[in-house]
mmCIF file of the N, C-alpha and C atoms, coordinates in Angstrom:
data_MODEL
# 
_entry.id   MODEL 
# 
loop_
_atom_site.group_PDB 
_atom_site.id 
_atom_site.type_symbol 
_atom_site.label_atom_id 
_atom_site.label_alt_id 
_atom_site.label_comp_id 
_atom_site.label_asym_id 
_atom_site.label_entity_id 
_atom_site.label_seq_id 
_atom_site.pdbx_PDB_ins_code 
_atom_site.Cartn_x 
_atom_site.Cartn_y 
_atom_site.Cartn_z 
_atom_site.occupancy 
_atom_site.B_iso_or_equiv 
_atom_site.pdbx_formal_charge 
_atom_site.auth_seq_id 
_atom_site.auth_comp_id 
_atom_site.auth_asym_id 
_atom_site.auth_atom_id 
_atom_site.pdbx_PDB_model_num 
ATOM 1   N N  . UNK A 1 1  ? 93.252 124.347 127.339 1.00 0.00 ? 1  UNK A N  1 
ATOM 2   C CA . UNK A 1 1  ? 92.796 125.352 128.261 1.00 0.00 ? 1  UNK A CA 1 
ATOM 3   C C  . UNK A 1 1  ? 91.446 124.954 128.830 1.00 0.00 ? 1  UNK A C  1 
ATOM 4   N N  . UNK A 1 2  ? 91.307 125.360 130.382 1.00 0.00 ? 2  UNK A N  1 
ATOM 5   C CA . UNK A 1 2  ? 89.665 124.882 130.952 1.00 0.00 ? 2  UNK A CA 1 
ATOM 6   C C  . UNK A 1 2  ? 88.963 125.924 130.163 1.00 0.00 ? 2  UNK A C  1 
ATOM 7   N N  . UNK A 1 3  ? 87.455 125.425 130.286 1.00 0.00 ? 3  UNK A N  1 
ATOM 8   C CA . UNK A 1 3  ? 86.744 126.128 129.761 1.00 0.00 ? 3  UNK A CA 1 
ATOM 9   C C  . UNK A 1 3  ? 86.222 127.817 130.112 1.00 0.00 ? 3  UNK A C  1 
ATOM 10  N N  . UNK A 1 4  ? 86.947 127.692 132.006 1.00 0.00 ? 4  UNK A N  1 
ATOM 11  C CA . UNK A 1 4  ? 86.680 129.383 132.166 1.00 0.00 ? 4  UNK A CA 1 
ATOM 12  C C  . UNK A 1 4  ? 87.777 129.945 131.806 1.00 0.00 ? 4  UNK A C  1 
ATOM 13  N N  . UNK A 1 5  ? 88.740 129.440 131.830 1.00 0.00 ? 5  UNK A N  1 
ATOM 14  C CA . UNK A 1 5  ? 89.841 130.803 131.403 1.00 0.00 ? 5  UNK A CA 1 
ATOM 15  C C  . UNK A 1 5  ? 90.248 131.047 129.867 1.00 0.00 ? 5  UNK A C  1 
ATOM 16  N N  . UNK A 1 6  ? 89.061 130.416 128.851 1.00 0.00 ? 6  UNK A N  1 
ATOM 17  C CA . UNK A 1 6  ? 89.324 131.023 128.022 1.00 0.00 ? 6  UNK A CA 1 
ATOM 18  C C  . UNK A 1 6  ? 88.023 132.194 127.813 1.00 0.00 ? 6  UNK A C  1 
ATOM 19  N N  . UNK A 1 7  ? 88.789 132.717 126.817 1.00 0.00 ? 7  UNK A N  1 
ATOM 20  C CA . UNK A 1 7  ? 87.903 134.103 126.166 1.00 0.00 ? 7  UNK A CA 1 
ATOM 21  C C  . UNK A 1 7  ? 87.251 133.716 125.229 1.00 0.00 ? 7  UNK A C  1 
ATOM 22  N N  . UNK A 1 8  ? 85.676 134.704 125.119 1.00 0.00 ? 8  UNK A N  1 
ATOM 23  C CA . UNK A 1 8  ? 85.072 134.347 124.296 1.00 0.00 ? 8  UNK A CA 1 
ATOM 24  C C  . UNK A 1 8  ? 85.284 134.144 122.667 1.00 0.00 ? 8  UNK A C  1 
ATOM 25  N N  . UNK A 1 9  ? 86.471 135.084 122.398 1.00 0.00 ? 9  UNK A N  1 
ATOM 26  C CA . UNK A 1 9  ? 87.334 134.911 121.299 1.00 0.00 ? 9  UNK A CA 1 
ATOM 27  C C  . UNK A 1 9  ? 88.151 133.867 121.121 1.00 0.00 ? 9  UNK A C  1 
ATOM 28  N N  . UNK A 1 10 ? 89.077 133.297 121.710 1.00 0.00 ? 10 UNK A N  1 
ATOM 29  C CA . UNK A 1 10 ? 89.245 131.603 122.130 1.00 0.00 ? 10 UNK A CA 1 
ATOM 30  C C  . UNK A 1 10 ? 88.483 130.684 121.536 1.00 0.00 ? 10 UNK A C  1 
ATOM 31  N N  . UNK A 1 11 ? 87.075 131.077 122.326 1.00 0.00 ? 11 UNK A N  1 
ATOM 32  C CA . UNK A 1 11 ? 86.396 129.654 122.019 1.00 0.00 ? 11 UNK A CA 1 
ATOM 33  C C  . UNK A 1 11 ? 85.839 129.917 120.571 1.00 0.00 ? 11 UNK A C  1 
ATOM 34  N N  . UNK A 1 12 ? 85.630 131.291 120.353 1.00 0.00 ? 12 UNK A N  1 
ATOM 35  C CA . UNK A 1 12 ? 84.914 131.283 118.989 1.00 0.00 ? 12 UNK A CA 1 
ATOM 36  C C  . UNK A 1 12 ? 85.974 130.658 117.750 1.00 0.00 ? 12 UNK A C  1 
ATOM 37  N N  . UNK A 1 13 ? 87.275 130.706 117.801 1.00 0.00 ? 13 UNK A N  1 
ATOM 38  C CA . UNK A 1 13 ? 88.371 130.465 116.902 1.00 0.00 ? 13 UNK A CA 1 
ATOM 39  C C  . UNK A 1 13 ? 88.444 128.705 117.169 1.00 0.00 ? 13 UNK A C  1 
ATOM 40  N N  . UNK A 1 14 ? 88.295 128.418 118.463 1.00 0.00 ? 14 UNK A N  1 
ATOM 41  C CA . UNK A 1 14 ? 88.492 127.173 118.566 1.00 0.00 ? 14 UNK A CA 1 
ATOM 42  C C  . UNK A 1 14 ? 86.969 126.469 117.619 1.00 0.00 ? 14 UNK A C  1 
ATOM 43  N N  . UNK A 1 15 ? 86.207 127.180 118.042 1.00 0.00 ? 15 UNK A N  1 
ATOM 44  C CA . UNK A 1 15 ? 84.583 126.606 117.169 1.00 0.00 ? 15 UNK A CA 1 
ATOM 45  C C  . UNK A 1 15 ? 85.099 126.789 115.556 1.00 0.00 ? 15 UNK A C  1 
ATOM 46  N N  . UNK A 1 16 ? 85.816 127.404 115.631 1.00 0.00 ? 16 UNK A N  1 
ATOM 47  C CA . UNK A 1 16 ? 85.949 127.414 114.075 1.00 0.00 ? 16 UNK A CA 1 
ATOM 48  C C  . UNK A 1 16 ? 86.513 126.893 113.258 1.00 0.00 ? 16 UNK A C  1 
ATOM 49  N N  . UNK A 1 17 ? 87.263 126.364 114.300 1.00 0.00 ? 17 UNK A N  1 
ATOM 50  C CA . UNK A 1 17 ? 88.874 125.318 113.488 1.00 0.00 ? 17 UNK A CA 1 
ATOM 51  C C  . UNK A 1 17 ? 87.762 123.908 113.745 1.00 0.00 ? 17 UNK A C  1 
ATOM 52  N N  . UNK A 1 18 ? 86.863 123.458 114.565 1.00 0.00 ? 18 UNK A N  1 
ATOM 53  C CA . UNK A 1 18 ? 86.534 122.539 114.361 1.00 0.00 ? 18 UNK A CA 1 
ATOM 54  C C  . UNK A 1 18 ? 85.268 122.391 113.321 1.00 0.00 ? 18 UNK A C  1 
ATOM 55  N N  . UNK A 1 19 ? 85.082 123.297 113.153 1.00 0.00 ? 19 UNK A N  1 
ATOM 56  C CA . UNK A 1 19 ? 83.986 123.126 112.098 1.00 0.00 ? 19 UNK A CA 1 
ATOM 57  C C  . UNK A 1 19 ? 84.802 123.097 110.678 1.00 0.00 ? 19 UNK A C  1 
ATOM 58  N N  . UNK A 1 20 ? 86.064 123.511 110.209 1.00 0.00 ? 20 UNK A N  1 
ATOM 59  C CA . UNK A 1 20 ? 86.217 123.244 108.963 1.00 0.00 ? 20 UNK A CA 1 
ATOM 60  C C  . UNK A 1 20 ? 87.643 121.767 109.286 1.00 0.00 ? 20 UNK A C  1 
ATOM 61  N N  . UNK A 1 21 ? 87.970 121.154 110.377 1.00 0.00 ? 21 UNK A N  1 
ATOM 62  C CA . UNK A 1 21 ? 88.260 119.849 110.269 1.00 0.00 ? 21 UNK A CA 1 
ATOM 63  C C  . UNK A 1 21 ? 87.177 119.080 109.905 1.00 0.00 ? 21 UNK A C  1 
ATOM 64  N N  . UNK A 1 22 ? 85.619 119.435 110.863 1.00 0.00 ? 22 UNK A N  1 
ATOM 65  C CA . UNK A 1 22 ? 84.672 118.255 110.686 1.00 0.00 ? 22 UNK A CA 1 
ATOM 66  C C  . UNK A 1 22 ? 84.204 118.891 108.575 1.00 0.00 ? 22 UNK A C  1 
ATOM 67  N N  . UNK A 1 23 ? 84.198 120.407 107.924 1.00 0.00 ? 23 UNK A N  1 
ATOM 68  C CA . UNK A 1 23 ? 83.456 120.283 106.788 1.00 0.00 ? 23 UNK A CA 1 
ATOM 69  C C  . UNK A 1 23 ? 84.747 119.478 105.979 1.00 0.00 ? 23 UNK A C  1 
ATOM 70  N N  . UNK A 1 24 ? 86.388 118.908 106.076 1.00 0.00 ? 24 UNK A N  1 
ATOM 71  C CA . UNK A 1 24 ? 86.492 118.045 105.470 1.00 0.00 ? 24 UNK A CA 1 
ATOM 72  C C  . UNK A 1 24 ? 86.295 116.771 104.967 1.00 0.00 ? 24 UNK A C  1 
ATOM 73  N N  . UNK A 1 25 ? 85.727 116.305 105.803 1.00 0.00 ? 25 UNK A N  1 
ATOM 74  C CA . UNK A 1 25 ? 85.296 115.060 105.914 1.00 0.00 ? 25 UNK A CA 1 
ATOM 75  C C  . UNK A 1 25 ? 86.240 113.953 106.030 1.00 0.00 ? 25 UNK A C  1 
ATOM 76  N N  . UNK A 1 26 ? 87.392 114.371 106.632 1.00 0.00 ? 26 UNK A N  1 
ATOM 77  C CA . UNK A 1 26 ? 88.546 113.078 106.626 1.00 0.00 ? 26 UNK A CA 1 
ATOM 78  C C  . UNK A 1 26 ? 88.967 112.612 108.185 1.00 0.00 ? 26 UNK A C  1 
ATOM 79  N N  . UNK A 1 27 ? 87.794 112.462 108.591 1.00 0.00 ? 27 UNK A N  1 
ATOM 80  C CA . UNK A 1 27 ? 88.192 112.325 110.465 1.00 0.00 ? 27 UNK A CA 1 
ATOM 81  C C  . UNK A 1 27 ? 87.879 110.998 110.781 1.00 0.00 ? 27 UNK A C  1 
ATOM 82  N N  . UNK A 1 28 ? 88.599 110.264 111.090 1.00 0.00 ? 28 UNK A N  1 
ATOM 83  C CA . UNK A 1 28 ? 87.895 108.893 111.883 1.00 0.00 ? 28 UNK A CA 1 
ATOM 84  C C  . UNK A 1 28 ? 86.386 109.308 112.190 1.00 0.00 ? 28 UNK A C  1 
ATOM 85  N N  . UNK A 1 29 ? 85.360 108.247 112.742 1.00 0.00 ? 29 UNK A N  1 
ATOM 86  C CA . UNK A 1 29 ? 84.272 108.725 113.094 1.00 0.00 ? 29 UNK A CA 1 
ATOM 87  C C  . UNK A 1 29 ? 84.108 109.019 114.424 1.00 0.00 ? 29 UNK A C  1 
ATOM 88  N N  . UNK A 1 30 ? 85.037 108.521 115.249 1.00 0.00 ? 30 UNK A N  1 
ATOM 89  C CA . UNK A 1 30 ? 85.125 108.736 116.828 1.00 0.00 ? 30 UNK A CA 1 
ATOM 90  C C  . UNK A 1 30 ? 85.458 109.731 117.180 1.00 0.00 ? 30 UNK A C  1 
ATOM 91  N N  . UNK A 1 31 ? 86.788 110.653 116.271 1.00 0.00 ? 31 UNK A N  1 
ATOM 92  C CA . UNK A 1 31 ? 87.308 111.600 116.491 1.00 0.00 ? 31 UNK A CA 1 
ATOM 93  C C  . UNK A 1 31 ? 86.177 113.234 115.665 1.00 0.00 ? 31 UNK A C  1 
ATOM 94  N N  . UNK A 1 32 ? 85.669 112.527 114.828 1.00 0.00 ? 32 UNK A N  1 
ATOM 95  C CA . UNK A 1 32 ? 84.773 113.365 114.411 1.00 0.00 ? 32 UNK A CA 1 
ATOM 96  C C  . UNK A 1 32 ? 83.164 113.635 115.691 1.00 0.00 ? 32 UNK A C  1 
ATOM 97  N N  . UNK A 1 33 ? 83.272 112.889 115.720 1.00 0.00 ? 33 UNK A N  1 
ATOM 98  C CA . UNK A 1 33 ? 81.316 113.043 116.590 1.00 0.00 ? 33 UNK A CA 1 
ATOM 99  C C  . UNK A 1 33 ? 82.173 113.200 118.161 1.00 0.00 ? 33 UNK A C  1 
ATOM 100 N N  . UNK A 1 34 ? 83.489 112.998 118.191 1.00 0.00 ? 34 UNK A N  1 
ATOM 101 C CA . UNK A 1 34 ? 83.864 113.895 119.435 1.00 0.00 ? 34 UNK A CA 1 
ATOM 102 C C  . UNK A 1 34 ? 83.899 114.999 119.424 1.00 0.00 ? 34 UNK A C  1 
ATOM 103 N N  . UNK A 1 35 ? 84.970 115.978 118.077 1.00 0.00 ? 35 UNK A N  1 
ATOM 104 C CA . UNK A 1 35 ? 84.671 116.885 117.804 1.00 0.00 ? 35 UNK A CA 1 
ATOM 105 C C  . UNK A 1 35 ? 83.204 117.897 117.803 1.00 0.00 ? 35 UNK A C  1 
ATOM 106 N N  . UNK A 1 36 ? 82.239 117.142 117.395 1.00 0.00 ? 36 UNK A N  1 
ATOM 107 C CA . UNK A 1 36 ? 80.986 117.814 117.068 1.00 0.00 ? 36 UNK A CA 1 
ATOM 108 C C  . UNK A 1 36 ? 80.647 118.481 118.530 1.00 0.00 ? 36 UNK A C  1 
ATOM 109 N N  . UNK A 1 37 ? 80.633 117.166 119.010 1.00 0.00 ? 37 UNK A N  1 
ATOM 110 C CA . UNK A 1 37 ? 80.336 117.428 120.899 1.00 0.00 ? 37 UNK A CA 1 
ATOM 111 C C  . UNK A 1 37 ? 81.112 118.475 121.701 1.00 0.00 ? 37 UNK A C  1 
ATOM 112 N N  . UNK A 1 38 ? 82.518 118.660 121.054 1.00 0.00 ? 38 UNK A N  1 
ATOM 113 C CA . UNK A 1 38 ? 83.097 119.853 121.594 1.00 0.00 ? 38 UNK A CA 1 
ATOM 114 C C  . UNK A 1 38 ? 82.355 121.003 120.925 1.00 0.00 ? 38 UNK A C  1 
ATOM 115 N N  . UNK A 1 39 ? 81.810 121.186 119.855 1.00 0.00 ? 39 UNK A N  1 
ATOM 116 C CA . UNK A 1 39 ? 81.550 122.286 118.942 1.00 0.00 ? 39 UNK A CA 1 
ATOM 117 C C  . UNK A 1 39 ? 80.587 123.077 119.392 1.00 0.00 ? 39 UNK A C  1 
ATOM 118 N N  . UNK A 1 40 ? 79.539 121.823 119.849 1.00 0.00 ? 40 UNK A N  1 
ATOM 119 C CA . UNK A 1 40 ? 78.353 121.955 120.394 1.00 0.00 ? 40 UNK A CA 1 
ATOM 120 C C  . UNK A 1 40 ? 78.267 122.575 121.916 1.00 0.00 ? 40 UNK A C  1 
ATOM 121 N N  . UNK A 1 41 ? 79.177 122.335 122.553 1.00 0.00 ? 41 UNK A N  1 
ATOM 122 C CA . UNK A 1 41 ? 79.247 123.204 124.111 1.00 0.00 ? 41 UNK A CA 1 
ATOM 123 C C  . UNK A 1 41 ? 79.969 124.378 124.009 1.00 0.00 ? 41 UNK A C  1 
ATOM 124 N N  . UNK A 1 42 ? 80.995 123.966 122.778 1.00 0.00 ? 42 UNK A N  1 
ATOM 125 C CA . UNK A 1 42 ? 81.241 125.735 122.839 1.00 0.00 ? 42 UNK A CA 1 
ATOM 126 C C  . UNK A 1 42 ? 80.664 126.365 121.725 1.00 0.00 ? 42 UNK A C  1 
ATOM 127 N N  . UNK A 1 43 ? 79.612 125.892 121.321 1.00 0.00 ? 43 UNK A N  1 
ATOM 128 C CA . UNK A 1 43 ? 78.617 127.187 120.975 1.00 0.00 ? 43 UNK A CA 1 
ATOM 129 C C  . UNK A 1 43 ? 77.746 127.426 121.603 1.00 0.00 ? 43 UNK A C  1 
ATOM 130 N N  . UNK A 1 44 ? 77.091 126.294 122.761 1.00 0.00 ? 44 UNK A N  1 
ATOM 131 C CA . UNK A 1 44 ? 76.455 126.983 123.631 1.00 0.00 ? 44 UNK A CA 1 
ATOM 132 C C  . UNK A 1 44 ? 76.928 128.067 124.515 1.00 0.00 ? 44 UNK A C  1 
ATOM 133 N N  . UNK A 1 45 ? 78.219 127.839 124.823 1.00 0.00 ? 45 UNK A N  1 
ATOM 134 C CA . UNK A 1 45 ? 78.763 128.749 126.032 1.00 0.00 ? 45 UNK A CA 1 
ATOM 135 C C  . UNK A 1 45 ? 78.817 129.964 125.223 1.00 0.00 ? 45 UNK A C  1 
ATOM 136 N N  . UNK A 1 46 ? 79.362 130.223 123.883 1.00 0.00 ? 46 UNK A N  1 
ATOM 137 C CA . UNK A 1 46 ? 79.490 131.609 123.306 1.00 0.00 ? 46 UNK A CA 1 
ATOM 138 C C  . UNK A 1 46 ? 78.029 132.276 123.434 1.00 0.00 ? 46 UNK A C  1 
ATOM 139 N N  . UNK A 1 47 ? 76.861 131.352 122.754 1.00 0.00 ? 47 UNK A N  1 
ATOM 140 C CA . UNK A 1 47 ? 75.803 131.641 123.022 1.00 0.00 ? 47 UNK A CA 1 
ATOM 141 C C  . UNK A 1 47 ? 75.384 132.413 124.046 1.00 0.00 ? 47 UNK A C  1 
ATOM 142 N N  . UNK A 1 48 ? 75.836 131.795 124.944 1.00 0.00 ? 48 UNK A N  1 
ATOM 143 C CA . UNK A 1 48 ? 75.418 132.239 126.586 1.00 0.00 ? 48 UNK A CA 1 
ATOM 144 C C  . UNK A 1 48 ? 76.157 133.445 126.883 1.00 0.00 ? 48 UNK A C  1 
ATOM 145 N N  . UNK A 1 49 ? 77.483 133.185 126.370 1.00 0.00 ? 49 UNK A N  1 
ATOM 146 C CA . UNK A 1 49 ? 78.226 134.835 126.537 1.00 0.00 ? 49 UNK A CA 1 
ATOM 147 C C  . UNK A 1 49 ? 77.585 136.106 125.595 1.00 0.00 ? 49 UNK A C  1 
ATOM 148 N N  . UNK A 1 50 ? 77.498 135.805 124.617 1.00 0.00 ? 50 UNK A N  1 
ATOM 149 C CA . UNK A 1 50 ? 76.160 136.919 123.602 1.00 0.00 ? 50 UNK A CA 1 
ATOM 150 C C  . UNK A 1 50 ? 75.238 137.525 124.157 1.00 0.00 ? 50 UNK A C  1 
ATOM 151 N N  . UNK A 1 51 ? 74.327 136.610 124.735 1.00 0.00 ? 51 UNK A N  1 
ATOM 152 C CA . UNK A 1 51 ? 73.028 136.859 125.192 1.00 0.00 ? 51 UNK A CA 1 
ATOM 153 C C  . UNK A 1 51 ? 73.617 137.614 126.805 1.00 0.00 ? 51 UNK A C  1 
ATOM 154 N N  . UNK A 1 52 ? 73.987 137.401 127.707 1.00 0.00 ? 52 UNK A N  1 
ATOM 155 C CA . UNK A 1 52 ? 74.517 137.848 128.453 1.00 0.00 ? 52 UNK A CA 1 
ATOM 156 C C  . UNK A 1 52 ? 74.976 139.487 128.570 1.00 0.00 ? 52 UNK A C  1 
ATOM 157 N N  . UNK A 1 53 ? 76.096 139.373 127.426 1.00 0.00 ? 53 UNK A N  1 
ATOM 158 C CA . UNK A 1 53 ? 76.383 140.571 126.624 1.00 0.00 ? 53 UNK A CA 1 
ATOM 159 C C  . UNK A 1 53 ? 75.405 141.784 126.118 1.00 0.00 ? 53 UNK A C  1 
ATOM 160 N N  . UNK A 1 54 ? 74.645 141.059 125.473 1.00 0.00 ? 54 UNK A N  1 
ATOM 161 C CA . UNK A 1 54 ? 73.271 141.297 124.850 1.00 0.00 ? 54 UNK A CA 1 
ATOM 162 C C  . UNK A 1 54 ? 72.623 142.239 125.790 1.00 0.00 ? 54 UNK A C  1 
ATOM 163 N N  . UNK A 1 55 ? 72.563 141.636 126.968 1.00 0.00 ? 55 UNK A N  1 
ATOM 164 C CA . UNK A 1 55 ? 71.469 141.962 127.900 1.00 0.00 ? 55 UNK A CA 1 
ATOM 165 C C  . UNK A 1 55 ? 72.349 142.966 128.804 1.00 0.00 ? 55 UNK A C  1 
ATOM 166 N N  . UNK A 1 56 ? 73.491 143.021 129.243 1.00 0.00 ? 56 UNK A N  1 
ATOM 167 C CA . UNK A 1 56 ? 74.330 143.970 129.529 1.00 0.00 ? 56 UNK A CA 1 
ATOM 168 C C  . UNK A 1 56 ? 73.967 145.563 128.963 1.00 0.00 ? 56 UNK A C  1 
ATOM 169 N N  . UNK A 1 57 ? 74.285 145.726 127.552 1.00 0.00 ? 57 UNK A N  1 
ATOM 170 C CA . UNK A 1 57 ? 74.152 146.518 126.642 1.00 0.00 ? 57 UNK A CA 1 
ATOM 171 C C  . UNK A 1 57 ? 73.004 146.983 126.727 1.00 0.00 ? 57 UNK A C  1 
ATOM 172 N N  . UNK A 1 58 ? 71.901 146.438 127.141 1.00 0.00 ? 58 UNK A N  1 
ATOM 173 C CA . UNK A 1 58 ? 70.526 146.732 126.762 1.00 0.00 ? 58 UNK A CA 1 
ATOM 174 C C  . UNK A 1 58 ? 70.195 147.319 128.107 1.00 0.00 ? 58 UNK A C  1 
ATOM 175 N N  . UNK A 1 59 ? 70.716 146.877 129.272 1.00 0.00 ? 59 UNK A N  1 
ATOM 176 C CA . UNK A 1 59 ? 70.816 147.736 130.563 1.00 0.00 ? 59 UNK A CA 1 
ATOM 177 C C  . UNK A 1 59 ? 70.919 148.772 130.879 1.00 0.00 ? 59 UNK A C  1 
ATOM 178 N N  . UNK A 1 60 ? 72.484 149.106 129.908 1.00 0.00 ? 60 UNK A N  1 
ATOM 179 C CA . UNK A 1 60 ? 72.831 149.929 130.038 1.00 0.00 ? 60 UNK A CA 1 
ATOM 180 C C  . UNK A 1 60 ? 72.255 150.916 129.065 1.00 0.00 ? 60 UNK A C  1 
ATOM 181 N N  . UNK A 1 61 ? 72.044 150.444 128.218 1.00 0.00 ? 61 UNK A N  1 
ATOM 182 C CA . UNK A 1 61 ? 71.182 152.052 126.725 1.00 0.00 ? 61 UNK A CA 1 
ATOM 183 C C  . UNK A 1 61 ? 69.676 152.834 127.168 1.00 0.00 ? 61 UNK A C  1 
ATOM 184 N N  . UNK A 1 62 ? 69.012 151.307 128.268 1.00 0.00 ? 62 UNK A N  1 
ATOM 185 C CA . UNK A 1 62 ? 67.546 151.695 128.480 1.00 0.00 ? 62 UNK A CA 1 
ATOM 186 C C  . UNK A 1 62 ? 67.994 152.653 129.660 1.00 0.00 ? 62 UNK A C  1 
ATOM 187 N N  . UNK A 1 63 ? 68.905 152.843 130.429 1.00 0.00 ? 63 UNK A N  1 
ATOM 188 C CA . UNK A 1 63 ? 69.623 153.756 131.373 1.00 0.00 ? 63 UNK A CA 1 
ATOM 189 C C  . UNK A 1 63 ? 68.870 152.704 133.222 1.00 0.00 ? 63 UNK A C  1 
ATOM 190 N N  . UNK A 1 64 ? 68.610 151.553 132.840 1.00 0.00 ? 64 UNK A N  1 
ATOM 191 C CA . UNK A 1 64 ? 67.875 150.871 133.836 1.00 0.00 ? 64 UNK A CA 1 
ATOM 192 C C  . UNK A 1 64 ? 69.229 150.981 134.728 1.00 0.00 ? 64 UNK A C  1 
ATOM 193 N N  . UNK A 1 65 ? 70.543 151.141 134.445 1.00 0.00 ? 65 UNK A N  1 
ATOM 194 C CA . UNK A 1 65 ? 71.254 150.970 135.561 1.00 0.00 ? 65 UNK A CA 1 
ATOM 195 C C  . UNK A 1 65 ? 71.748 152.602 135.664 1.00 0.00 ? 65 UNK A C  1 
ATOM 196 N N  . UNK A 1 66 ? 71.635 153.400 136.740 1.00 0.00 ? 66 UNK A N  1 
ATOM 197 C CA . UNK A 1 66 ? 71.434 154.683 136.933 1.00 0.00 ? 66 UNK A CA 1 
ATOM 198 C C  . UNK A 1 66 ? 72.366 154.840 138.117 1.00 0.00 ? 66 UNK A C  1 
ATOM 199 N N  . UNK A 1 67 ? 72.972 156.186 138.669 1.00 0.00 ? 67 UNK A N  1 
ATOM 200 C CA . UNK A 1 67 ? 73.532 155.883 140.414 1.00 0.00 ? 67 UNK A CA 1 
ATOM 201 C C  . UNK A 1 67 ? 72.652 156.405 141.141 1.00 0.00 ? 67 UNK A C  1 
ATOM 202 N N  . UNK A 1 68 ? 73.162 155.988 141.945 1.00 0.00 ? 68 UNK A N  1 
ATOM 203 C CA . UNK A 1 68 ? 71.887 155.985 143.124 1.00 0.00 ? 68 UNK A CA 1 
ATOM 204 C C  . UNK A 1 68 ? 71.678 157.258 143.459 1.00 0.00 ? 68 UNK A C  1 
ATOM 205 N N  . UNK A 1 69 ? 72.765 158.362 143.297 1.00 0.00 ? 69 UNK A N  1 
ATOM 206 C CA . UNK A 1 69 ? 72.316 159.287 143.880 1.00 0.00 ? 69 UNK A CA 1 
ATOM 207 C C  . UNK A 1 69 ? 71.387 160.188 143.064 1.00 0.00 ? 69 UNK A C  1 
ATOM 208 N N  . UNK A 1 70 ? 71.795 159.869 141.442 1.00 0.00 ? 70 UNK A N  1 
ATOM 209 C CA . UNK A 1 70 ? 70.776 160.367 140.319 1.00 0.00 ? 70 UNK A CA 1 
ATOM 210 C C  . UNK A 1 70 ? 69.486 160.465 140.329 1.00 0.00 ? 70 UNK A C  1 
ATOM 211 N N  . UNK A 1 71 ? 69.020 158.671 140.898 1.00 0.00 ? 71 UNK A N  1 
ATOM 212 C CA . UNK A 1 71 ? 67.977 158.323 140.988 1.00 0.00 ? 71 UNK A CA 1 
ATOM 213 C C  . UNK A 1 71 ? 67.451 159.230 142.444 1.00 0.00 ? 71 UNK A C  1 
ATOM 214 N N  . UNK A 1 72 ? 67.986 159.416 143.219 1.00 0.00 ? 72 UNK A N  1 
ATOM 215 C CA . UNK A 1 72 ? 67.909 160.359 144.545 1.00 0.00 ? 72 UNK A CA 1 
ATOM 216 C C  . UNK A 1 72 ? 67.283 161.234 144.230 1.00 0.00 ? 72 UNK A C  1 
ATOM 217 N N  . UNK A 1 73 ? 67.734 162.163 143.802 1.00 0.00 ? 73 UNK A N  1 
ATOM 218 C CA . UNK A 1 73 ? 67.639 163.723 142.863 1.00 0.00 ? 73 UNK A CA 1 
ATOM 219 C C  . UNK A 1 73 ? 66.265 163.874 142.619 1.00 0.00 ? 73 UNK A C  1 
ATOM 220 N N  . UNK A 1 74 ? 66.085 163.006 141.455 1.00 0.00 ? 74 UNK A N  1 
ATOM 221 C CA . UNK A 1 74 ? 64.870 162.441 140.612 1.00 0.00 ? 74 UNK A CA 1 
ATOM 222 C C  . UNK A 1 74 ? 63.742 162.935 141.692 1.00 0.00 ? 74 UNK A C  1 
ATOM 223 N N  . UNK A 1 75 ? 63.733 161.740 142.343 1.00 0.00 ? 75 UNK A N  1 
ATOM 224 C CA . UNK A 1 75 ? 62.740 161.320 143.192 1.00 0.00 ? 75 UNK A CA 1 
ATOM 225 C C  . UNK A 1 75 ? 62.519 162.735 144.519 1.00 0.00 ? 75 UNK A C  1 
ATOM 226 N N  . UNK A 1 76 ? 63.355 163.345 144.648 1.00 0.00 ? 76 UNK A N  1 
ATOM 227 C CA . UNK A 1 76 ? 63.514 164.450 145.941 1.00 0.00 ? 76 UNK A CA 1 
ATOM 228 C C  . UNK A 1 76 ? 62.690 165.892 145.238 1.00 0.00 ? 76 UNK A C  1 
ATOM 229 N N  . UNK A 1 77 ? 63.147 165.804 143.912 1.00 0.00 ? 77 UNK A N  1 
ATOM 230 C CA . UNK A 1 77 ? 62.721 166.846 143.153 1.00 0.00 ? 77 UNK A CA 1 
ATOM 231 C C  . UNK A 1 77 ? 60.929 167.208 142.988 1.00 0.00 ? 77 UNK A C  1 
ATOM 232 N N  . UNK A 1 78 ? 60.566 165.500 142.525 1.00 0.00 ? 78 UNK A N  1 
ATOM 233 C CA . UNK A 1 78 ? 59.242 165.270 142.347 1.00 0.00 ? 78 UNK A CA 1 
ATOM 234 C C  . UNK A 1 78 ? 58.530 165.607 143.440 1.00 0.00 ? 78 UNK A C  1 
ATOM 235 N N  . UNK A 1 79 ? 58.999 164.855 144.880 1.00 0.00 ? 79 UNK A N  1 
ATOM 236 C CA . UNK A 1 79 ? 58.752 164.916 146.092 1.00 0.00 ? 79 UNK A CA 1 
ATOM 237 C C  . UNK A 1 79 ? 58.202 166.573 146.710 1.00 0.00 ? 79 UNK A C  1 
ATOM 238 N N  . UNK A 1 80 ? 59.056 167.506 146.032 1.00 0.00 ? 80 UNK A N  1 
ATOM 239 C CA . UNK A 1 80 ? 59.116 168.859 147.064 1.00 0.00 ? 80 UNK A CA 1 
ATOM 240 C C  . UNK A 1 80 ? 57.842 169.382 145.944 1.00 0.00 ? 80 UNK A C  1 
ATOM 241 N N  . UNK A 1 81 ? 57.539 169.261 145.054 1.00 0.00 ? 81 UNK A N  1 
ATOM 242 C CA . UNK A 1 81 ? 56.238 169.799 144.363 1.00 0.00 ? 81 UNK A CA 1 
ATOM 243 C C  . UNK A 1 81 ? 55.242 169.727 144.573 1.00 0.00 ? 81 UNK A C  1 
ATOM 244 N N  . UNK A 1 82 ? 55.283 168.298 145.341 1.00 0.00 ? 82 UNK A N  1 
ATOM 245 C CA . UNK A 1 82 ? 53.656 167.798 146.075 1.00 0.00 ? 82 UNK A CA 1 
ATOM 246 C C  . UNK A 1 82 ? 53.586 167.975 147.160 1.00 0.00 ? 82 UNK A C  1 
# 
């Protein structure tokens, strides 16, 4: 599978099957330090999907993403007092 159409669950299972081929220790060495190199981009990319995630979530709890017309309200309300 390319690397966008899988899911972050995908790659995390795929990171995982290669980490306990490479903790056997029975891999050619070519096929092993290839492996690693796959391991290594898809833990960056999960990485990147986390933090991403991460920051999604945190958008949304601090209420920084609001609708517009809410934010309208807000601001019209304050407005007619002064």
């Amino acid at each position: 599978m390319s690397e966008r159409t899988e899911s972050f669950e995908q790659r995390l299972e795929r990171l995982g099957g290669i980490v306990e081929r490479l903790e056997r220790n029975q891999l050619p060495l070519e096929e092993g330090v290839a492996l690693f190199k796959e391991g290594l981009l898809l833990a960056k990319t999960c990485r990147e999907q986390l933090d991403k995630a991460r920051n999604d979530v945190k958008i949304y709890q601090d209420g920084l993403l609001c609708d517009f017309e809410a934010q309208e309200d807000g601001d019209g309300a304050e407005h007619a007092d002064g």
